[in-house]
C-alpha positions in Angstrom: 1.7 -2.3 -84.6 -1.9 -4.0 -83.4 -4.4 -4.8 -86.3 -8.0 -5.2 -85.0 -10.5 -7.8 -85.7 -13.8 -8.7 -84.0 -14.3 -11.5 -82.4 -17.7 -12.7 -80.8 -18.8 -9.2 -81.0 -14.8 -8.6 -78.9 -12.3 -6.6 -80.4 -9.0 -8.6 -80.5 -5.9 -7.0 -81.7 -4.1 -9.7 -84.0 -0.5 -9.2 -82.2 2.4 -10.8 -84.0 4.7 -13.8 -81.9 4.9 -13.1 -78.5 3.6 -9.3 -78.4 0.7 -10.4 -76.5 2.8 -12.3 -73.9 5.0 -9.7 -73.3 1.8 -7.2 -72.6 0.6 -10.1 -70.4 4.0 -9.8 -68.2 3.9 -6.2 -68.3 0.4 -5.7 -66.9 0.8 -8.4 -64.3 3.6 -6.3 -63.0 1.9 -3.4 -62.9 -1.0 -4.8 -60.8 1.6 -6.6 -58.6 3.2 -3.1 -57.7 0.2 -2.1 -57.1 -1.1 -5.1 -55.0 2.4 -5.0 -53.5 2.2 -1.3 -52.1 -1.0 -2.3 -50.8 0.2 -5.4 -48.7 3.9 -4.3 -48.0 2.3 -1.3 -45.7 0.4 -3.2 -43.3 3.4 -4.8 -41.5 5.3 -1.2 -41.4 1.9 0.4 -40.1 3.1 0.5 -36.7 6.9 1.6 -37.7 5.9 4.4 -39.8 3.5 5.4 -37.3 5.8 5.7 -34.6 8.4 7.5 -36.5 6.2 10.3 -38.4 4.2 10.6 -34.7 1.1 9.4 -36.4 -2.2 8.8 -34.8 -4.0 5.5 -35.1 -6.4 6.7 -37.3 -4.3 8.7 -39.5 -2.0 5.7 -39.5 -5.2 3.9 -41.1 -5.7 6.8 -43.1 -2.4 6.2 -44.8 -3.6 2.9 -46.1 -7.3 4.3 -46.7 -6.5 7.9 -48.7 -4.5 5.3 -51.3 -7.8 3.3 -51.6 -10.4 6.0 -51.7 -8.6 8.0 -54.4 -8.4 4.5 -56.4 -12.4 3.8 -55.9 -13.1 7.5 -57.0 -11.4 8.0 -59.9 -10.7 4.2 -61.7 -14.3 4.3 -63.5 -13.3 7.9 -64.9 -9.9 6.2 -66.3 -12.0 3.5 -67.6 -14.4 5.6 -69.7 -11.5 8.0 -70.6 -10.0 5.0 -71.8 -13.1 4.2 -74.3 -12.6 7.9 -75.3 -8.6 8.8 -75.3 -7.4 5.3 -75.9 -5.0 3.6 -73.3 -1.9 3.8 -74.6 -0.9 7.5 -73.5 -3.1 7.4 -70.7 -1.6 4.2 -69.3 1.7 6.2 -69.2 0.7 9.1 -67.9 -0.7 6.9 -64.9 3.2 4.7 -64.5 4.8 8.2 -64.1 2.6 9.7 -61.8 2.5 6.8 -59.5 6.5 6.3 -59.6 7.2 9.9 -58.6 4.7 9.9 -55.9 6.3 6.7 -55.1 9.6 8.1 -54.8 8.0 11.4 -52.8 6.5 8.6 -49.9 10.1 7.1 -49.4 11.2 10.9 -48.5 8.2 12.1 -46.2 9.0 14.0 -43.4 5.6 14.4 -41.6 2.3 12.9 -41.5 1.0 14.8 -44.0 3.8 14.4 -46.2 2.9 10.9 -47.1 -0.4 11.2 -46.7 -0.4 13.4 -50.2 2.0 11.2 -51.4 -0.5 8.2 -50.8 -3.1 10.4 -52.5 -1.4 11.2 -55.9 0.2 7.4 -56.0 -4.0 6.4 -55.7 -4.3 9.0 -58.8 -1.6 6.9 -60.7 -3.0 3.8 -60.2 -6.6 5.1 -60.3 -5.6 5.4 -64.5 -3.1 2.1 -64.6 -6.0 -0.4 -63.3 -8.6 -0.8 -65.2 -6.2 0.5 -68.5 -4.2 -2.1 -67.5 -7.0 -4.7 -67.8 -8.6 -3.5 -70.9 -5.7 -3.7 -72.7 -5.1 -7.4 -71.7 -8.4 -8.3 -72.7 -8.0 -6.9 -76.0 -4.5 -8.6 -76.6 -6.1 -12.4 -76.5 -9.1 -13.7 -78.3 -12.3 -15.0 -76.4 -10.8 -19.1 -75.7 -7.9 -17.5 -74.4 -9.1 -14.5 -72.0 -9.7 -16.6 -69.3 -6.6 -18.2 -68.8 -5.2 -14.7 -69.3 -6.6 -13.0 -67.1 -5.8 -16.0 -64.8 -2.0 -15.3 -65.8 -2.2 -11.4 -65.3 -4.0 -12.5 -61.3 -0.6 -15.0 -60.6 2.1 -12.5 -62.0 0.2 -9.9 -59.2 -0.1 -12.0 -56.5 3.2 -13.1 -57.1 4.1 -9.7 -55.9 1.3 -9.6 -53.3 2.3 -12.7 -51.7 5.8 -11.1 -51.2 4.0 -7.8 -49.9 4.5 -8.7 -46.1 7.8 -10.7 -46.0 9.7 -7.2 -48.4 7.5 -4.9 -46.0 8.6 -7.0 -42.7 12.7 -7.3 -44.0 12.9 -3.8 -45.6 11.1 -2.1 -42.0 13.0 -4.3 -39.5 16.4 -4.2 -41.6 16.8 -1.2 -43.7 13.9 1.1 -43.5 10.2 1.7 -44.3 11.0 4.5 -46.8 12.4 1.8 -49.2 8.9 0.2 -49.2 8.3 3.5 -51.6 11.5 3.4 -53.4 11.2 0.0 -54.7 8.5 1.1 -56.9 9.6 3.2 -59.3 12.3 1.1 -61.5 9.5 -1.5 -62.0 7.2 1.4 -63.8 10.0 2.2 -65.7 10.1 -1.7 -67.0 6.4 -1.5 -67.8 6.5 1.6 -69.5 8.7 0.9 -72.0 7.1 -2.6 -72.8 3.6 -0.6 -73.0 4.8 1.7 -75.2 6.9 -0.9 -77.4 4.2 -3.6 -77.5 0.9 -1.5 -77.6 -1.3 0.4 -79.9 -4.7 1.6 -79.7 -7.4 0.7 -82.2 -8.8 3.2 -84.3 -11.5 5.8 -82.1 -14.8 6.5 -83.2 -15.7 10.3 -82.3 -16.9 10.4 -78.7 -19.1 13.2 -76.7 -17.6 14.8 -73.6 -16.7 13.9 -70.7 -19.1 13.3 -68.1 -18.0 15.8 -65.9 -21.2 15.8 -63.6 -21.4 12.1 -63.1 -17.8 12.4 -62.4 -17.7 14.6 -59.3 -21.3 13.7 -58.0 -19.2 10.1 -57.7 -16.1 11.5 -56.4 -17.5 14.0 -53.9 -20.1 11.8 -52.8 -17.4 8.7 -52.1 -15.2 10.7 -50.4 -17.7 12.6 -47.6 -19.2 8.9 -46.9 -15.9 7.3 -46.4 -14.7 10.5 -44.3 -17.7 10.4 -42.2 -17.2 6.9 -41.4 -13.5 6.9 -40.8 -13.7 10.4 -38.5 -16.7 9.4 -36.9 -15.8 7.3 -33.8 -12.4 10.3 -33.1 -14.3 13.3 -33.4 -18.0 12.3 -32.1 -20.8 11.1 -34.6 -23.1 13.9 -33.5 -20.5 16.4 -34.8 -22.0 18.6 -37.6 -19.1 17.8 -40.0 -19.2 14.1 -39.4 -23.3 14.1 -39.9 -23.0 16.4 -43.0 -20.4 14.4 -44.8 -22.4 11.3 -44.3 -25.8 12.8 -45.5 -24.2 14.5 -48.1 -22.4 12.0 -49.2 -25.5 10.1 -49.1 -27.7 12.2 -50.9 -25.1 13.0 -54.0 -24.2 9.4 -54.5 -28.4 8.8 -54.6 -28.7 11.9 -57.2 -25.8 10.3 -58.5 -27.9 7.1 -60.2 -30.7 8.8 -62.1 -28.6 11.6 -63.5 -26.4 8.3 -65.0 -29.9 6.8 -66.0 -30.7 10.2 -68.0 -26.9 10.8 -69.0 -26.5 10.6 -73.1 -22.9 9.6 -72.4 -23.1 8.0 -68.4 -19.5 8.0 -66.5 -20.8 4.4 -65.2 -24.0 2.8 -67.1 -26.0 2.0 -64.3 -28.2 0.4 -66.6 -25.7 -2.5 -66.7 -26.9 -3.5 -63.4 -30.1 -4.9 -64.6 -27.9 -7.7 -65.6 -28.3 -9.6 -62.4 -25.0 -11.3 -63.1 -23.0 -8.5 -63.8 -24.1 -6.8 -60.7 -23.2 -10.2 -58.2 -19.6 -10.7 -59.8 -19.2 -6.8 -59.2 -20.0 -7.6 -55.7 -18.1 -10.3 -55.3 -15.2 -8.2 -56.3 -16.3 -5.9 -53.5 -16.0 -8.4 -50.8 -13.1 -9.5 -51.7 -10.9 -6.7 -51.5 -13.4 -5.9 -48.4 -11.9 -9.1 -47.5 -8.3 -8.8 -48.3 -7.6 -5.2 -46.8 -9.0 -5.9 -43.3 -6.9 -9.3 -43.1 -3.3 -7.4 -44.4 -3.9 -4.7 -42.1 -5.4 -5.8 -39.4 -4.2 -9.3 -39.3 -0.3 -7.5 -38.9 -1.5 -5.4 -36.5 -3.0 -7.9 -34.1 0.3 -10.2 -34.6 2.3 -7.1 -33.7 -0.2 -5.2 -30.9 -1.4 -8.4 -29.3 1.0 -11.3 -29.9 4.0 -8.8 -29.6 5.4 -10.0 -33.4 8.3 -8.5 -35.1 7.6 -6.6 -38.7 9.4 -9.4 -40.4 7.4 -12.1 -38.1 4.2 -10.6 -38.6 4.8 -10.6 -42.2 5.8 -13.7 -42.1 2.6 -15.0 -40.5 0.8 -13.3 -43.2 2.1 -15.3 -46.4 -0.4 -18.0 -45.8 -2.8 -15.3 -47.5 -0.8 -14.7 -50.5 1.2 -17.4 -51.4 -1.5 -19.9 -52.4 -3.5 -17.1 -54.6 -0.2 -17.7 -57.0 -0.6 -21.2 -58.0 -4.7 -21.2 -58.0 -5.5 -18.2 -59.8 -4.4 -19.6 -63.3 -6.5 -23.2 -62.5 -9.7 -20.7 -61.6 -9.2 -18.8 -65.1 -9.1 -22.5 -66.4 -12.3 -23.0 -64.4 -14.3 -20.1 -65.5 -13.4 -20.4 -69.4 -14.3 -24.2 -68.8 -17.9 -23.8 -66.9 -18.7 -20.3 -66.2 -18.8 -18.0 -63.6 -21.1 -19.1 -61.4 -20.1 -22.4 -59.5 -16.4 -21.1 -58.4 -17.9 -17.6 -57.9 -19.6 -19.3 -55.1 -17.3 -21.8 -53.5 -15.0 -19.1 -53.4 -17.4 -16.9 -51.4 -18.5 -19.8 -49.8 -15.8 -21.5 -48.1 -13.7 -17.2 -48.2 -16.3 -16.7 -45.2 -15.7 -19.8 -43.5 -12.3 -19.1 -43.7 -12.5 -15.7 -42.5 -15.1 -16.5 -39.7 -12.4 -18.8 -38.6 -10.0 -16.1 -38.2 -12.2 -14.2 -36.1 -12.5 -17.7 -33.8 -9.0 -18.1 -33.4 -8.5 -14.7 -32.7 -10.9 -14.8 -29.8 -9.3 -17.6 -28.3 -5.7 -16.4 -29.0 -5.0 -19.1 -31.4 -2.1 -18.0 -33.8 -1.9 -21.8 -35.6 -5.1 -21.5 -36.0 -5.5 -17.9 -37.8 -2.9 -18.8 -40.0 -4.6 -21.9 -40.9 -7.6 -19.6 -41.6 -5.7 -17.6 -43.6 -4.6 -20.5 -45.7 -8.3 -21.5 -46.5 -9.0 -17.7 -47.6 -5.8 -17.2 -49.7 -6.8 -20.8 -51.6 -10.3 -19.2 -51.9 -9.3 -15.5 -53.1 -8.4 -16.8 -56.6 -12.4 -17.6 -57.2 -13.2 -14.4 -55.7 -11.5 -12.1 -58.4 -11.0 -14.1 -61.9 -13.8 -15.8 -61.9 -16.6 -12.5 -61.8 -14.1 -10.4 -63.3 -14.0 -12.6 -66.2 -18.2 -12.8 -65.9 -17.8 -8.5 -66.3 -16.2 -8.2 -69.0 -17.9 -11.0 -70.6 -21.5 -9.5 -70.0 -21.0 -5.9 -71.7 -21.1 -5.2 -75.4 -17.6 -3.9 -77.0 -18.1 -0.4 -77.2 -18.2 -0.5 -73.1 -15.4 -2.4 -72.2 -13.1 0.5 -71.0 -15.9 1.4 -68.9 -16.7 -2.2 -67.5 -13.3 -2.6 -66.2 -13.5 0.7 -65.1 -17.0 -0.7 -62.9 -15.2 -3.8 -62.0 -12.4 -2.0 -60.7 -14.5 0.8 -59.3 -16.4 -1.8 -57.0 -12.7 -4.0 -56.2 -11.3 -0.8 -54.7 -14.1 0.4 -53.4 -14.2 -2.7 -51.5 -11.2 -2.0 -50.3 -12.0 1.5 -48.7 -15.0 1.1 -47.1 -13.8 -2.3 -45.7 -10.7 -0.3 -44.5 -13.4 2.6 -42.9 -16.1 0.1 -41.2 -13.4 -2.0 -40.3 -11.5 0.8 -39.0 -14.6 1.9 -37.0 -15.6 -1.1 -35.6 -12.0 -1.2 -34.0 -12.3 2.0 -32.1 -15.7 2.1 -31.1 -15.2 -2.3 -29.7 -11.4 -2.1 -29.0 -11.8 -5.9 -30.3 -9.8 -7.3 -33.5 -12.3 -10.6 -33.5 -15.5 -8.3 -33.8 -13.6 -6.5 -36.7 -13.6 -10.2 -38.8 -16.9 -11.6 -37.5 -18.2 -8.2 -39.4 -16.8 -8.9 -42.5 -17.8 -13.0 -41.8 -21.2 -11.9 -41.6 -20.9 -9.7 -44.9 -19.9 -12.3 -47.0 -22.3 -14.7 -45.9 -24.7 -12.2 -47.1 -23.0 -11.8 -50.6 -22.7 -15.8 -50.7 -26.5 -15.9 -50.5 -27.4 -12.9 -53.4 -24.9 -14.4 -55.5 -26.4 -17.9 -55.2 -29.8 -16.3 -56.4 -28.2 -13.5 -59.0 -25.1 -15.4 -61.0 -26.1 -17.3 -64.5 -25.9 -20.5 -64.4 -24.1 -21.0 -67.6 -21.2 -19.3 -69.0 -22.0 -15.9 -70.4 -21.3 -14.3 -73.5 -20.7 -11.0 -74.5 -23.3 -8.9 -76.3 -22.1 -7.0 -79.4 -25.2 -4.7 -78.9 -25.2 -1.5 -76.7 -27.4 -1.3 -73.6 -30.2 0.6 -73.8 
């Protein structure tokens, strides 16, 4: 059983021997499945296509209904998390991901796995940013960094494996058992959260903010289909050009019914906070980053260089594998000097690195993409710990369920719309480089609001609510 204790102005449950460690192992699994059915698709894009008689884009929608349903529903989980507490929650989320898990290994059709994709985005819409708040509240403030460090190895341990499992598994055995791996490991998890973990005592909390909540969801979701359906079905079609003003228009309503909100789904007034708003976007661009690299990186090595799964996979390790060993050195980093200076070389030399890949794809270069690659996996570390730790460290107590929430939020919805411009620029250019020099050019433009925006010192939490 947790006792509580405040720390800083951070609650810090005072776990006995190695309570907290265990947690620490749990979560990092959790986030690694979850990282891992991100990556381990991308080289069985063009295998599952083929077999279910997929189009290209609903091959890409496959990847991008997972993301979308993450973006639109992890800052709900956070808050209900601040509300309900994570514990029951948290489990709720393991078994409705494993069993949607398990339904995707069995789909027959197209749109078989594309609600399977859906509901396993539901599941890990809740495990996310639960998973995160309950390892921040398991180690005290000297230790969060290099914790949060640990929880980004254990994941990318998983990630890093995500393309040579999805290559082997695909070319060997089948796709379906890049579903069916899934499943035991929430079973680990589950059983370790619900050993290891109990909530603190809740204060009494209004309801739900069920406005702000499908303003954001509804809004997300007709932008991202507008984007992703315009280039098939003509952007002069009325559905395209009302999803994308609609979407528009709700997710614009969206901020000052927050502002006005006793009880806001997402503060928006945390935004203010110049630095809590450029790690956030940092986050962005780097799952921007990472999804258009797994995906289309094994596409190109398969379409254009006529790879194997397993050798496209291969080729994408230098992506993963270096994120393992840095990401505890840039928790060690940002407890040591802050946010702000690997924030930056990270985004710095993560667009070099991408505009590289774009260069060597132009010229036909594999050696020299995978060298790219290699400078952006060393970079990803600073991309995620780093701000995330600069999040969570910028919000009073009472909102921390709802800041990882945010961060998460912004990560995934990275992800989406990176997978929907990306996905865009493809069909309407026919050109993998132009799809890279577009996200080069977006995170030179986050390198040069983040050099203005991040403190330049390390920042502390406030143990006073926002007004």
């Amino acid at each position: 059983m947790n006792h509580w204790f405040h720390q800083d102005g951070i609650i810090v449950a005072d776990t006995q021997g190695n309570t907290r460690w265990w947690l620490l192992a749990a979560m990092g699994a959790i986030l690694g499945v979850i990282l891992l059915d991100e990556t381990v698709i991308s080289v069985a894009l063009p295998t599952i296509q083929k077999d279910l008689g997929l189009t290209r884009l609903q091959s890409h929608w496959t990847v991008n209904i997972y993301l979308l349903v993450l973006a639109c529903f992890a800052g709900a989980a956070g808050r209900l998390g601040d509300i309900l507490g994570a514990r029951w929650l948290l489990s709720a989320g393991l078994l409705i991901f494993g069993l949607a898990s398990a339904a995707g290994g069995f789909s027959e059709s197209g749109l078989d796995l594309l609600l399977a994709r859906a509901i396993q985005g539901l599941g890990a819409a809740l495990i996310f940013p639960l998973s995160l708040l309950i390892l921040i509240r398991s180690f005290e403030e000297h230790e969060r960094g290099l914790a949060l460090g640990l929880y980004g190895a254990i994941g990318t341990i998983f990630l890093s494996m995500g393309p040579l499992i999805g290559g082997v598994l695909t070319e060997y055995i089948s796709w379906r058992w890049i579903f069916w791996v899934n499943p035991p490991i929430v079973l680990i998890v589950a059983a370790i959260a619900l050993a290891c973990w109990r909530d603190p005592a809740q204060l009494p909390e209004p309801a739900f903010d069920w406005k702000g909540f499908l303003l954001l969801v509804v809004g997300l979701a007709s932008i991202v289909f507008g984007i992703m359906e315009g280039p098939d079905r003509g952007w002069a079609q009325p559905e395209v050009v009302i999803a994308l003003v609609s979407g528009l228009l709700l997710l614009t309503l969206f901020i000052p019914i927050e502002r006005s909100a006793p009880n806001p789904l997402i503060a928006v007034s945390l935004f203010t906070n110049p630095s809590f708003a450029s790690a956030n976007m940092i986050v962005f661009t780097a799952q921007f980053v990472k999804i258009v690299m797994f995906v289309f990186g094994a596409l190109y090595f398969q379409s254009k260089l006529g790879f194997s799964p397993l050798a496209a996979g291969a080729a994408l390790l230098p992506v993963a594998i270096p994120q393992v060993f840095i990401a505890p050195l840039a928790g060690k980093i940002a407890d040591r000097f802050g946010a702000r200076t690997p924030s930056l070389i990270g985004v710095g030399c993560g667009t070099i690195g991408v505009a590289l890949v774009a260069l060597g794809m132009r010229v036909g270069n594999s050696q020299m993409i995978m060298a790219a690659f290699l400078i952006w996996g060393c970079c990803a570390p600073f991309l995620f710990v780093p701000p995330r730790r600069a999040v969570m460290m910028s919000v009073p107590v009472a909102l921390h369920g709802q800041a990882s929430g945010i961060s998460m939020t912004f990560q995934l919805l990275g992800g989406t719309v990176g997978m929907a411009l990306a996905s865009t620029t493809f069909a309407i250019t026919g050109s993998f480089p132009m799809v890279f020099w577009l996200i080069a050019i977006f995170a030179g433009c986050v390198f040069a609001y983040s050099y203005v925006s991040l403190e330049r010192k390390p920042v502390k939490a406030s143990s006073e609510k926002p007004e």
